[in-house]
GUFIGU-636234 format. One line per field, with one value per residue (C-alpha): residue number from 0; x, z, y. Coordinates in nm, 2 decimals, always signed. Layout:
! GUFIGU-636234
n = NUM | ...
c1 = X | ...
c3 = Z | ...
c2 = Y | ...
! end
This chain:
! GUFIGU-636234
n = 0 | 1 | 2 | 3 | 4 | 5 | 6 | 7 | 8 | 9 | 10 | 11 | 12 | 13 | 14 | 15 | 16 | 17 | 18 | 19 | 20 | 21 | 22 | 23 | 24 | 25 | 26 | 27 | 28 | 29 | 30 | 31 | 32 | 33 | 34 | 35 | 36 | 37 | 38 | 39 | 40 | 41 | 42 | 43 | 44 | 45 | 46 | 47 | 48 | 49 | 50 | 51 | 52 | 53 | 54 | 55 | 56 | 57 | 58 | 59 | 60 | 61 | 62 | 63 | 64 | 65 | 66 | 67 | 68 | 69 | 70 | 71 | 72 | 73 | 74 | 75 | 76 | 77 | 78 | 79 | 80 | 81 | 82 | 83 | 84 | 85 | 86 | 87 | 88 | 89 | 90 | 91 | 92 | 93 | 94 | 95 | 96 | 97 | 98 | 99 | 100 | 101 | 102 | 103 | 104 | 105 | 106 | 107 | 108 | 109 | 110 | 111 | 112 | 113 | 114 | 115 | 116 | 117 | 118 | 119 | 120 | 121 | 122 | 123 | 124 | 125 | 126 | 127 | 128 | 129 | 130 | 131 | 132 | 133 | 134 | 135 | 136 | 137 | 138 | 139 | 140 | 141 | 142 | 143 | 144 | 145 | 146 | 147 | 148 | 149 | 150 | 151 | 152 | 153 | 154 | 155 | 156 | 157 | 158 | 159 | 160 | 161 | 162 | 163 | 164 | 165 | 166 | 167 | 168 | 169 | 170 | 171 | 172 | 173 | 174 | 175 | 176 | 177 | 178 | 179 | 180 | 181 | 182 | 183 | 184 | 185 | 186 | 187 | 188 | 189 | 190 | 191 | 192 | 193 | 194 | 195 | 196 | 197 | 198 | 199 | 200 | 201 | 202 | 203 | 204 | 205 | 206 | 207 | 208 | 209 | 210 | 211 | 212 | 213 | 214 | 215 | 216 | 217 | 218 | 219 | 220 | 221 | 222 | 223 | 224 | 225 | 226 | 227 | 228 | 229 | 230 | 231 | 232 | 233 | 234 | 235 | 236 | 237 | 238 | 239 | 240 | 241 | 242 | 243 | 244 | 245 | 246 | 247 | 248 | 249 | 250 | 251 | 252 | 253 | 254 | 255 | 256 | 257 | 258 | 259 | 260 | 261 | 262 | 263 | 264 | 265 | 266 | 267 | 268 | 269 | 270 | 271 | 272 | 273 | 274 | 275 | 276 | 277 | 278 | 279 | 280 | 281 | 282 | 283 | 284 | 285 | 286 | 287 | 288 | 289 | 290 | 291 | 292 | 293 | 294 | 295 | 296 | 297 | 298 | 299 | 300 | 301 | 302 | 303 | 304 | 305 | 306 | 307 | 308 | 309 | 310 | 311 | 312 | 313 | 314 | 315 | 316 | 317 | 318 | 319 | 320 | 321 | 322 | 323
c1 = +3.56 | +3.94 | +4.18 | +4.33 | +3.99 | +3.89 | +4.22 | +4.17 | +3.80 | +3.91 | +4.16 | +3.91 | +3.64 | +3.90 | +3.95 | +3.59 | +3.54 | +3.76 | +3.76 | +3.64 | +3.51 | +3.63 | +3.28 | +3.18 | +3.45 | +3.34 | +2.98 | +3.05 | +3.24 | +3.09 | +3.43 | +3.53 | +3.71 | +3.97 | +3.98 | +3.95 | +4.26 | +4.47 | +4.34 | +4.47 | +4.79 | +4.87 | +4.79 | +5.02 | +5.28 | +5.22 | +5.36 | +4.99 | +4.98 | +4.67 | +4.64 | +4.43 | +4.25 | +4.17 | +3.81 | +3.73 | +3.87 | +4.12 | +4.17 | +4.44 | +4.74 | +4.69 | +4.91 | +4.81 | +4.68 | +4.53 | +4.52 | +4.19 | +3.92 | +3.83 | +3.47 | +3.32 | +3.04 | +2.78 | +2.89 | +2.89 | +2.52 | +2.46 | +2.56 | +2.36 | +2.02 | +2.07 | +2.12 | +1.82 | +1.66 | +1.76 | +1.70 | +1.32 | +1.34 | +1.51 | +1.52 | +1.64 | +1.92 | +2.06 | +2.00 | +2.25 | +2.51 | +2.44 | +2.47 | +2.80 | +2.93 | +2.85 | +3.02 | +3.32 | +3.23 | +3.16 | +3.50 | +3.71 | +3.55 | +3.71 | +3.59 | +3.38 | +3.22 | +3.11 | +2.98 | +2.83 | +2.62 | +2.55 | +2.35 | +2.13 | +2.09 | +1.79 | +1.64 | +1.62 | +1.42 | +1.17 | +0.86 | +0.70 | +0.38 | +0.33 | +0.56 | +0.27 | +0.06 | +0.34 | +0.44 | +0.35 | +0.50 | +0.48 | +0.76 | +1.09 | +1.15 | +1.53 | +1.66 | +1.80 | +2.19 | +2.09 | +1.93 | +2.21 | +2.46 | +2.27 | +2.26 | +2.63 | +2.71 | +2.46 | +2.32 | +1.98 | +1.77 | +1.50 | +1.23 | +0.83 | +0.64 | +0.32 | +0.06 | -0.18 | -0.44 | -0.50 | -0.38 | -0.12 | +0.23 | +0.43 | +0.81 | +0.99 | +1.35 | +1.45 | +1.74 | +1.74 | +1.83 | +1.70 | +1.66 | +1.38 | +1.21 | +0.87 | +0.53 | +0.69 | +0.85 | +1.17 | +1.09 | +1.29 | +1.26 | +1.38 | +1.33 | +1.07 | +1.18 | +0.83 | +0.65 | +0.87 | +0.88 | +0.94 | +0.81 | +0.78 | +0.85 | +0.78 | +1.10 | +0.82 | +0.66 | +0.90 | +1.01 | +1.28 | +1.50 | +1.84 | +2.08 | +2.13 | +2.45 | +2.32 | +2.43 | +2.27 | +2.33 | +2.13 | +2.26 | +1.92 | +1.79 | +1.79 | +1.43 | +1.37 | +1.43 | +1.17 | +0.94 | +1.04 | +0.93 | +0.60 | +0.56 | +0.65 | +0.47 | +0.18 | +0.04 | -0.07 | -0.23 | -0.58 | -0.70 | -0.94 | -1.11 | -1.26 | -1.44 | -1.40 | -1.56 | -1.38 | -1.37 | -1.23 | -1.03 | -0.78 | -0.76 | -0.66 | -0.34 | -0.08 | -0.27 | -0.36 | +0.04 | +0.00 | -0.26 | -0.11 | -0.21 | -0.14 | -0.32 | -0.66 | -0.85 | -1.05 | -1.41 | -1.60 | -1.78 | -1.53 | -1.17 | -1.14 | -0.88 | -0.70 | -0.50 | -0.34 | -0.35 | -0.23 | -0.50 | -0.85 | -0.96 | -0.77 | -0.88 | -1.27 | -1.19 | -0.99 | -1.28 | -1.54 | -1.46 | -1.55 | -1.90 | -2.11 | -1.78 | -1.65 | -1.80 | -1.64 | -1.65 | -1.48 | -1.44 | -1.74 | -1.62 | -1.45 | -1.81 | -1.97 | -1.70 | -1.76 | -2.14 | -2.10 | -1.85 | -2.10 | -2.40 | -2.25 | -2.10 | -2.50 | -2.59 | -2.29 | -2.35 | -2.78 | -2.72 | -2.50 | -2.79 | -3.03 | -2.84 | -2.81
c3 = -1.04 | -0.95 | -1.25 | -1.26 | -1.37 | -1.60 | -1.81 | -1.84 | -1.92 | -2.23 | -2.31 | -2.39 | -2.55 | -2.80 | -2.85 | -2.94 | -3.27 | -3.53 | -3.39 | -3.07 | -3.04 | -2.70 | -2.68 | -2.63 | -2.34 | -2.16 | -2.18 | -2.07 | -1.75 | -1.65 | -1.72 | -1.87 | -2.22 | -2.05 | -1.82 | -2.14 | -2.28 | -2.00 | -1.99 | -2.36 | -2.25 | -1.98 | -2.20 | -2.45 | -2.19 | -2.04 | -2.38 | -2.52 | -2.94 | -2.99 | -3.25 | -3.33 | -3.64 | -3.59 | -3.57 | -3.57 | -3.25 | -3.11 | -3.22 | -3.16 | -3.39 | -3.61 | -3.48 | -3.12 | -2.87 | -2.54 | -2.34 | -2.35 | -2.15 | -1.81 | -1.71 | -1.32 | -1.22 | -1.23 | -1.58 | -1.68 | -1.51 | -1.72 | -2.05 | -1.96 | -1.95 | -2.24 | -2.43 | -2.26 | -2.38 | -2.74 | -2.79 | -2.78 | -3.00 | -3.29 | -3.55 | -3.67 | -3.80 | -3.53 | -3.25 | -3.46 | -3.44 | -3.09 | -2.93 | -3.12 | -2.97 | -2.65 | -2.66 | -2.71 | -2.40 | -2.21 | -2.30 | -2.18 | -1.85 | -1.51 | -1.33 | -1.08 | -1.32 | -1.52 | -1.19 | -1.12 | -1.44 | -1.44 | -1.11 | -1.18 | -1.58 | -1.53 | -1.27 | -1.59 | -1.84 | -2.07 | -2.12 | -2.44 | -2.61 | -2.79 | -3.12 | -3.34 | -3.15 | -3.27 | -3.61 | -3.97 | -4.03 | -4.39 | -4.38 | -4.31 | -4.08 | -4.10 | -4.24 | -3.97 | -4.07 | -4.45 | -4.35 | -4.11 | -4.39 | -4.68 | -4.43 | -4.35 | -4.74 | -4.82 | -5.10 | -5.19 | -5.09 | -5.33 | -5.15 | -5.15 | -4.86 | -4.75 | -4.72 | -4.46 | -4.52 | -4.90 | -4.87 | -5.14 | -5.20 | -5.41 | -5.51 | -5.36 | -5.42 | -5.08 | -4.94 | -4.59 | -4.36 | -3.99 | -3.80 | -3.53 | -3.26 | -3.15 | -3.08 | -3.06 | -3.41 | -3.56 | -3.87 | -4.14 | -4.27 | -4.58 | -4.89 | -5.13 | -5.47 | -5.57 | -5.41 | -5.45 | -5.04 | -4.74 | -4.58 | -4.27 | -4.33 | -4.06 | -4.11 | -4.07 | -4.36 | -4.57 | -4.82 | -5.07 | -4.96 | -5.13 | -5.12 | -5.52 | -5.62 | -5.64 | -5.38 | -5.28 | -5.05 | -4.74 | -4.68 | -4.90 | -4.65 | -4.39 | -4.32 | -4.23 | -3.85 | -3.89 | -4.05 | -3.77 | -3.51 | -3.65 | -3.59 | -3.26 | -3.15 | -3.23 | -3.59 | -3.73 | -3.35 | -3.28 | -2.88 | -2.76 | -2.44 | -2.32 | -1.93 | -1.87 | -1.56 | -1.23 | -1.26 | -1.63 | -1.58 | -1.34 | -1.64 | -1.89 | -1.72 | -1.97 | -2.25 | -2.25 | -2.32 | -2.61 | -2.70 | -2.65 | -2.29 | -2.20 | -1.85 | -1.64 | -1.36 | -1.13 | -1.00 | -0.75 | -1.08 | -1.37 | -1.48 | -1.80 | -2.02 | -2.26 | -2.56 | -2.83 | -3.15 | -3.52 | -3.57 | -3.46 | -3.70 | -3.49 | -3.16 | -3.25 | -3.29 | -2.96 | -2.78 | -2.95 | -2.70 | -2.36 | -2.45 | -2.26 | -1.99 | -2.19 | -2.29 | -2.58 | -2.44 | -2.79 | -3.07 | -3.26 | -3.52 | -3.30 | -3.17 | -3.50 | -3.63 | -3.32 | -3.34 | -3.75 | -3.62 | -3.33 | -3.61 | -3.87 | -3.61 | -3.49 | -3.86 | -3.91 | -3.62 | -3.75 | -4.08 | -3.90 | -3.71 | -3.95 | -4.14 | -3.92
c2 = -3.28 | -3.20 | -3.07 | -3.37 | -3.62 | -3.31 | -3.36 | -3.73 | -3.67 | -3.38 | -3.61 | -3.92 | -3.62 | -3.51 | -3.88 | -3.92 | -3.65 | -3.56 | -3.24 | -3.07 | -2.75 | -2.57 | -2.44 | -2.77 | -2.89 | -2.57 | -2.66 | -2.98 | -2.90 | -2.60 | -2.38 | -2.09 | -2.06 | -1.95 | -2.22 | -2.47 | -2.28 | -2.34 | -2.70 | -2.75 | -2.59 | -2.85 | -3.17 | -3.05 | -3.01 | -3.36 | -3.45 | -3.46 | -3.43 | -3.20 | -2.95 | -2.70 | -2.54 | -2.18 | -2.14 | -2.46 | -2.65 | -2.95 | -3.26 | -3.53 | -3.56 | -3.89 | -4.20 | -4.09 | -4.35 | -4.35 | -4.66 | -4.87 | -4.67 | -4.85 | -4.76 | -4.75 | -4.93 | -4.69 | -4.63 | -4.94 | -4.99 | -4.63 | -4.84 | -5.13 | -4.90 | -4.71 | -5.05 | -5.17 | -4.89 | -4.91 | -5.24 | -5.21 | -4.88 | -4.93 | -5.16 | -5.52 | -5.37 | -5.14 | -5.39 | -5.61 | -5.37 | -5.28 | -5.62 | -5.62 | -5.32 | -5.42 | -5.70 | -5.52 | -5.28 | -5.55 | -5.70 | -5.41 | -5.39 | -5.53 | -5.81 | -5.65 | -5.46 | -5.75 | -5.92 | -5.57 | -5.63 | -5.96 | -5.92 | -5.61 | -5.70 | -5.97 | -5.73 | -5.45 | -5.46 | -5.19 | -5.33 | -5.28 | -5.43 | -5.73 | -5.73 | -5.83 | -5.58 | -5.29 | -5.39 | -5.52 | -5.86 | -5.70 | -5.48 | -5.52 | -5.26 | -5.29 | -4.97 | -4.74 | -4.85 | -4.80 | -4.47 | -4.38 | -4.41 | -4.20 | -3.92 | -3.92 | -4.01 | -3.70 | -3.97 | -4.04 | -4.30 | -4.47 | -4.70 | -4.76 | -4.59 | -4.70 | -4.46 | -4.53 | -4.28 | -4.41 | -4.77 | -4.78 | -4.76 | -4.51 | -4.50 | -4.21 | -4.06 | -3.85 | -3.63 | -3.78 | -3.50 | -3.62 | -3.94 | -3.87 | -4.08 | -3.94 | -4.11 | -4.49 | -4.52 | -4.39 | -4.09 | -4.04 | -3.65 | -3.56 | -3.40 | -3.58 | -3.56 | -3.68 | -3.47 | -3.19 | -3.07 | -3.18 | -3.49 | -3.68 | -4.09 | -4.34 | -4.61 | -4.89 | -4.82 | -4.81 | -5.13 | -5.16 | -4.94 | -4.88 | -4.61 | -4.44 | -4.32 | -3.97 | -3.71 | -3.42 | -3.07 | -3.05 | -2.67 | -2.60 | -2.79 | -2.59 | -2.49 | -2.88 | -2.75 | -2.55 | -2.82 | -3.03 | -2.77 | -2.75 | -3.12 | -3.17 | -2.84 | -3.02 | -2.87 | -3.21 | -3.32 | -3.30 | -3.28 | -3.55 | -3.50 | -3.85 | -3.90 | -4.26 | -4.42 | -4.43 | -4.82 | -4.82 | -4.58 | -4.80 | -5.09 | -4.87 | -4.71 | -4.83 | -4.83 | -4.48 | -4.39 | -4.50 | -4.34 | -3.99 | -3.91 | -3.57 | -3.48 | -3.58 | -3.45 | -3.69 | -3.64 | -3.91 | -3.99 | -4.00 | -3.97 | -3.67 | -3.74 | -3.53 | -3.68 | -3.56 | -3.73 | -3.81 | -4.09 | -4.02 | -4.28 | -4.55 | -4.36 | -4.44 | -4.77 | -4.79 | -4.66 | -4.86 | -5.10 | -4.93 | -4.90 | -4.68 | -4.67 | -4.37 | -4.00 | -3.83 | -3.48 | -3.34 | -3.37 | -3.35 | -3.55 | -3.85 | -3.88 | -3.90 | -4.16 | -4.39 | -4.39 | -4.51 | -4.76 | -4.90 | -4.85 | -5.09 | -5.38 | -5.37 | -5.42 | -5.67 | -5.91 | -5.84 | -5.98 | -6.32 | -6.40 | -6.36 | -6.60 | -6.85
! end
């Protein structure tokens, strides 16, 4: 990139935050501080307003406008994936907003970009499964803006949160302290007030949700990295090691992503599978289905759990024909 498109691109970057660290134009372009520096120096002779806090980094003095930002093609084709994206992972309530916003991107853009998206955008598309296969018609699952709002409001949030594991609802008052999407559903992690600790909240189980007039200070907070960490590292994943047939194997290539494939190794006989998973409960009863096509290799207890599953259908469908 010549000097000339980097000043137009730190020029739209200090447009975009209150303020801008130069740590993070430097990052960004691949320059020196000193480089940034002398970057900064030019805009503000070009007749540029920026100002600086010291310590803290450049912003733009208030009343300052830049003309409306004209985007290329492949940016615009860039914009047009990430919505595609975003549409199938968020909720009722973000998708709202973000058709809205895109309207107003795609307003701004030139003719041939518009024609440039109108003939790739029915050729993209993320597939996802069935809604009805993915989520309770029983909750709302609506609440990212809410939740989006409490965190930069630092208030807390009161809302029922169902609990799979016991069936049941309880009330909850939480310091919301970090949006994160991992294993197909947004999680909300905050600070339980109920529980008195830090917990992990899947957004669609949540109902009732509204935003208190209570604040709170999330600088106590700041071990919920930490708690984070451990999640994603794997600490509440078990490993399940599965050899499916060679010919089962091939019809179950999607639908193994979702059950938290990790790797496999292929044999002329069989295809073993390792996943890691939160649910081993719903992973018996997703393999109750293969029959004999699949060999729990480990663990012990996933093989227990799907024999007392295939045990009481056979006495189920027994007692039906006895009765007829």
């Amino acid at each position: 990139m010549n000097r000339i498109d980097r000043l137009s691109a730190i020029l739209i970057q200090l447009q975009s935050k209150q303020v801008v660290r130069a740590q993070e134009i430097a990052d960004r372009f691949d320059i020196s501080l000193r480089t940034v520096y002398r970057d900064i120096r030019a805009l503000e002779e070009a007749g540029v307003p920026v100002g600086a806090e010291a310590g803290v980094g450049y912003f733009l003095m208030e009343g300052y406008n830049l003309p409306p930002v004209k985007f290329s093609k492949e940016e615009a084709g860039a914009i047009l994936m990430a919505s595609k994206l975003a549409e199938k992972q968020t909720d009722r309530s973000i998708k709202k907003h973000l058709y809205d916003a895109l309207l107003k991107i795609r307003a701004a853009l030139k003719v041939e970009e518009k024609e440039y998206l109108e003939s790739i955008e029915n050729n993209i598309e993320v597939l996802h499964l069935p809604e009805s296969l993915l989520n309770n018609p029983g909750f709302p699952d609506n609440f990212l803006t809410d939740i989006q709002s409490a965190l930069a409001q630092k208030k807390v949030i009161n809302f029922d949160y169902y609990a799979s594991y016991r069936d049941e609802f309880t009330n909850r008052d939480v310091e919301p302290l970090n949006l994160s999407y991992y294993s197909r559903h947004w999680h909300l992690i905050g600070y339980c007030r109920l529980r008195k600790s830090l917990r992990d909240f899947r957004s669609d189980r949540i109902m009732k949700l509204r935003t208190t007039d209570k604040t709170f200070d999330p600088s106590v907070h700041v071990d919920y990295r930490s708690y984070l960490d451990n999640i994603m590292s794997g600490s509440d994943l078990q490993e399940v090691v599965v050899r499916f047939s060679r010919k089962l194997a091939r019809y179950i290539d999607e639908q193994k992503y979702y059950m938290g494939f990790v790797e496999r190794t292929k044999t002329p006989e069989y295809e073993e599978m390792k996943f890691m998973t939160a649910h081993l409960e719903g992973f018996a009863h997703w393999l109750l289905q293969f029959s004999d096509e699949a060999q729990i290799v480990s663990p012990c207890s996933l093989q227990e759990r799907v024999i007392q599953l295939a045990e009481k259908t056979l006495l189920y469908y027994r007692t039906q024909s006895e009765r007829a």
